[in-house]
C-alpha positions as CSV (number, residue, x, y, z in Angstrom):
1,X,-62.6,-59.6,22.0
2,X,-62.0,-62.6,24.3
3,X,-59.4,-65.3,22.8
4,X,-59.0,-68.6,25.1
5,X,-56.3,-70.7,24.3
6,X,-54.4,-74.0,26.3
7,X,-51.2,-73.0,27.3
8,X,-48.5,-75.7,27.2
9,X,-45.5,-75.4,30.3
10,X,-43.6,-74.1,27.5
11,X,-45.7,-71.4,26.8
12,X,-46.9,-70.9,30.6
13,X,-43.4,-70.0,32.1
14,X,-42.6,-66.9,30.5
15,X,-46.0,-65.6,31.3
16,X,-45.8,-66.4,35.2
17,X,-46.0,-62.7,36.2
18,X,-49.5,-62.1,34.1
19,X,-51.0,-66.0,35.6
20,X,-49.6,-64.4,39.1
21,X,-51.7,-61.1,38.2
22,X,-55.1,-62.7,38.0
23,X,-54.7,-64.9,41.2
24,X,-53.8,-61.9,43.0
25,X,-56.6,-59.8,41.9
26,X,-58.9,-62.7,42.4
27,X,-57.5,-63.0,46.0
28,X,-57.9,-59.6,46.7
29,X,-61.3,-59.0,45.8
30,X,-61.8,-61.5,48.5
31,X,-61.9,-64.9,45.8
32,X,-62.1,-68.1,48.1
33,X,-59.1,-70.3,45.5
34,X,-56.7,-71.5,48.5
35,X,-55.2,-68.1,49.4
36,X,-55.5,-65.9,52.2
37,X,-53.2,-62.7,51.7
38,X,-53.4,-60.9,48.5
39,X,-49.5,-59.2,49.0
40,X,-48.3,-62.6,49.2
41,X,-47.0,-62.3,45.5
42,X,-44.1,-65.3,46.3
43,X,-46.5,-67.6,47.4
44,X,-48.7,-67.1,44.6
45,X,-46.1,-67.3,42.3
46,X,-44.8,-70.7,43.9
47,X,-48.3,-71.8,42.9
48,X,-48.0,-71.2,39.3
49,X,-44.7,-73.0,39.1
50,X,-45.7,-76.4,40.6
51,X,-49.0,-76.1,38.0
52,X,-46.7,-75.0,35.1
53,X,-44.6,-78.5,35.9
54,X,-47.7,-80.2,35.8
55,X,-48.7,-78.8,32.9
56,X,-44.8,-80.7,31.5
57,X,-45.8,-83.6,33.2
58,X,-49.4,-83.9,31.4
59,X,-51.5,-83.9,35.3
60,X,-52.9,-80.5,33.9
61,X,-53.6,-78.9,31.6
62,X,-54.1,-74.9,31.6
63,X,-56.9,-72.4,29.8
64,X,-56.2,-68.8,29.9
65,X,-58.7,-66.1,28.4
66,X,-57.0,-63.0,26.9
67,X,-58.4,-59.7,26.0
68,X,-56.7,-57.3,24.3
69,X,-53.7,-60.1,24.6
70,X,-53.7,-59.6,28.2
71,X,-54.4,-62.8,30.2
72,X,-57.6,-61.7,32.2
73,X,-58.5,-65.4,33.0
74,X,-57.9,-68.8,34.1
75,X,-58.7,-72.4,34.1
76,X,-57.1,-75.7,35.2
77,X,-58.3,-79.2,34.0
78,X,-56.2,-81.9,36.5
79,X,-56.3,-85.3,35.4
80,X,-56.2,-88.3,38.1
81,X,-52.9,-89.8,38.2
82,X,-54.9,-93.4,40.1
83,X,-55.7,-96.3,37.8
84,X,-59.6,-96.0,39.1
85,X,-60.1,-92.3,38.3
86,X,-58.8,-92.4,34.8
87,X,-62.2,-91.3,33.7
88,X,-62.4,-88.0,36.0
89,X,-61.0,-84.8,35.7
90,X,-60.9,-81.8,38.6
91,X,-61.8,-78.2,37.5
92,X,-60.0,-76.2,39.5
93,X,-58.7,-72.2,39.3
94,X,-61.8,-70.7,37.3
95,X,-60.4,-67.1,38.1
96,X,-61.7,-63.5,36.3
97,X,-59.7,-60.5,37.3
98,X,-62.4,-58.3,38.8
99,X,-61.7,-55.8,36.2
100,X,-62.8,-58.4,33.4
101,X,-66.0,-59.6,35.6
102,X,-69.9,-60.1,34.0
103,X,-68.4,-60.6,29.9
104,X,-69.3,-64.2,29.7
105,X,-65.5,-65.3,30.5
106,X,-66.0,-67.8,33.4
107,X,-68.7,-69.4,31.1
108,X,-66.5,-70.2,28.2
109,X,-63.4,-71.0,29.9
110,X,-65.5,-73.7,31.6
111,X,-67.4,-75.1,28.3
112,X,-63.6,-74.9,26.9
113,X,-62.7,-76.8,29.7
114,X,-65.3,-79.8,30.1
115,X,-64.9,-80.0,26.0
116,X,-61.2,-80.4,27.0
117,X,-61.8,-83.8,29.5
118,X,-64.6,-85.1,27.4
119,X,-61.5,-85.0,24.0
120,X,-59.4,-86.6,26.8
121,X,-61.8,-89.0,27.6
122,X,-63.0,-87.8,30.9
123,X,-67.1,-88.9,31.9
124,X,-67.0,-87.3,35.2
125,X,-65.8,-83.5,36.1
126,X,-65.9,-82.4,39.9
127,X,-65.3,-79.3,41.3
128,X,-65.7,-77.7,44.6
129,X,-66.3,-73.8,45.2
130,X,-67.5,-71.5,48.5
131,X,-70.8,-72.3,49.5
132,X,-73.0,-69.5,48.7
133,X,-70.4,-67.8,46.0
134,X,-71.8,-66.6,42.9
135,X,-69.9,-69.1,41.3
136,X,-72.6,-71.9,42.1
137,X,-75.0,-70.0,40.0
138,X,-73.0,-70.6,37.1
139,X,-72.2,-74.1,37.6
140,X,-75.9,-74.8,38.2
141,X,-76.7,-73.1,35.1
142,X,-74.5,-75.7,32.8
143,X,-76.0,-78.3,34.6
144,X,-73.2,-79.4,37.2
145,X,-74.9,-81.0,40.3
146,X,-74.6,-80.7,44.1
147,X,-72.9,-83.3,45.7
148,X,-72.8,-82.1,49.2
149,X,-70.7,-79.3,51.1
150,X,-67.8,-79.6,54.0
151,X,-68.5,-76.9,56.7
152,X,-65.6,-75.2,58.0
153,X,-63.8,-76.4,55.0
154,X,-61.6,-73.6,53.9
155,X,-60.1,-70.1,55.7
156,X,-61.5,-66.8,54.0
157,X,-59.4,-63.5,53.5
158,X,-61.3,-62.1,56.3
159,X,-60.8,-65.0,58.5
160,X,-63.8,-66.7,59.0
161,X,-63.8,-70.7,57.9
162,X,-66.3,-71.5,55.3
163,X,-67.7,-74.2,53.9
164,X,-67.2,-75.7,50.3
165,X,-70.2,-77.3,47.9
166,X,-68.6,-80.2,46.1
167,X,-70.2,-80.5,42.2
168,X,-70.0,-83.1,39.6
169,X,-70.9,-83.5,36.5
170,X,-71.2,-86.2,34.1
171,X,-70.1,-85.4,30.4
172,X,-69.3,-87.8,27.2
């Protein structure tokens, strides 16, 4: 059984080690979220820190999935801090562990989080991902839209520089 829940910063910081679990996995398994070197636990956990302060200040907010009460999954809403993007929110950090990959969990973190912005407000999500990542599949399939895509955008675990598809979607 899968259980999604919004964690507040409160609630985030004792579970640091577990958040710092599925990034790494995600990372090793080759995952394209803004890290390079899986071992680089510090880093990682650096990460989580800085989002678990912005989940205090109210710039995010945080979805995990759990299953079996472990956290297996992630999801970030961020929320523009500029007077002209009051009305858009970022989706950023959709991560499955590999080892709780093809259950549907990616899916209902990310109708979880759009119904998040749209209570907040929100009329326009973006998001950007690898071009050619599986994850495009799913984002076309709840009707997100293709904006464009940067080439060279981002460096991969393996090196090479890839390019990113930037999405939107209009919701409310």
């Amino acid at each position: 059984m899968i259980v999604i829940e919004q964690l507040s910063a409160t609630q985030a910081q004792p579970l640091l080690a577990a958040l710092t679990e599925v990034l790494q996995g995600c990372v090793a398994d080759g995952a394209s979220v803004g890290f390079i070197d899986a071992d680089d636990r510090a880093v990682m956990e650096r990460f989580w820190q800085d989002k678990i302060f912005s989940l205090a200040s109210g710039d995010n907010q945080l979805l995990v999935a759990r299953q079996q009460g472990v956290i297996v999954a992630t999801v970030m809403v961020g929320f523009s801090a500029m007077p002209n993007g009051r009305h858009r929110a970022e989706i950023s950090k959709l991560l499955v562990h590999p080892r709780a990959r093809r259950q549907g969990i990616a899916r209902r973190l990310m109708q979880q989080a759009e119904q998040l912005a749209v209570e907040q407000g929100k009329t326009l999500l973006v998001l950007d991902t690898r071009s050619g990542d599986v994850a495009t599949q799913l984002y076309l399939s709840m009707d997100w839209q293709i904006a464009g895509s940067i080439p060279l955008y981002a460096e991969s675990t393996e090196g090479a520089l890839d390019a990113t598809t930037v999405m939107y979607k209009v919701v409310g």
